[in-house]
Each structure stands twice: as C-alpha cells, then as structure tokens.
N, C-alpha and C positions, 0 to 999 in steps of 0.2 A: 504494500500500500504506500503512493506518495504522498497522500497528507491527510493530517490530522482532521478528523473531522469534528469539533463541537459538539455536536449533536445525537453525536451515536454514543452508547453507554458501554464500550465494548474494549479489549486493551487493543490497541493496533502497533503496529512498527512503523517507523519511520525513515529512511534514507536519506542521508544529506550526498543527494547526486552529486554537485559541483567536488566536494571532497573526494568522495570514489574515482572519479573522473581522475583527480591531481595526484589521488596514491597510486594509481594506477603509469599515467605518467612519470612520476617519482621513481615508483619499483623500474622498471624499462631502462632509463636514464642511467637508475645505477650500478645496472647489470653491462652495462657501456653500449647499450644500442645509441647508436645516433640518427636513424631517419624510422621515423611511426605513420602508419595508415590509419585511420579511424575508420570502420566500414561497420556498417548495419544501424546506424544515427539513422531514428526514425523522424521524419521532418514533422513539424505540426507536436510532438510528445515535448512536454516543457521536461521530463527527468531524461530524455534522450538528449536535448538542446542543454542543459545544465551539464553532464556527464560530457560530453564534448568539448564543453565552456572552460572547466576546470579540468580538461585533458591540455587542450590548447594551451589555456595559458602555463600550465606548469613542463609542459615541455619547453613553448618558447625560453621560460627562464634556465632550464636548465641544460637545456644544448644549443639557444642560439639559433634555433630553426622551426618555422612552422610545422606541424606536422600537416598531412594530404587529408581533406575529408572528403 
C-alpha cells in the first residue's frame, strides 16, 4: 500500500518510494557500477515516478552521470 489512509481503521504499510529508489542507487554505485538503466517506470504511478526521482538523483551525485530511463 502507498498511502496512509485516515479513514480506514486497519494497520497498513507504508513505503517511502523516493528513499528505495536512492538505496537502490546507492547499493549499485558502491559495488562500482558506473552506467544504470531504469526500465519498467510505470508513467502516470506517483510511487513508480518517486522510485525513479530518488534513483536519478542519487546516482547523479554519486557517479556524475545521469542514468537512461
């Protein structure tokens, strides 16, 4: 489940995408890959666009290069 609902009386989980995204990135980086693909970024899904967001920008900082989406 991506978000909290108010209204339901029920325990749910939560994902913080943009994070996942950057550990994801992160791990990669320091296993010394230097060029990454992003493939299956579903367009219109905000926890696919998020997961991307914080793929992207944590590769940029850490190798200097965009990765391909």
């Amino acid at each position: 489940m991506h978000e909290e609902l108010d209204d339901v009386a029920q325990v749910t989980v939560v994902s913080n995408n943009r994070v996942g995204g950057r550990l994801a990135a992160e791990h990669l980086a320091a296993l010394g890959h230097t060029r990454a693909l992003v493939a299956g970024a579903t367009p219109g899904l905000a926890s696919s666009r998020l997961r991307v967001e914080g793929f992207s920008d944590a590769w940029l900082e850490r190798t200097g290069r965009a990765p391909l989406v």
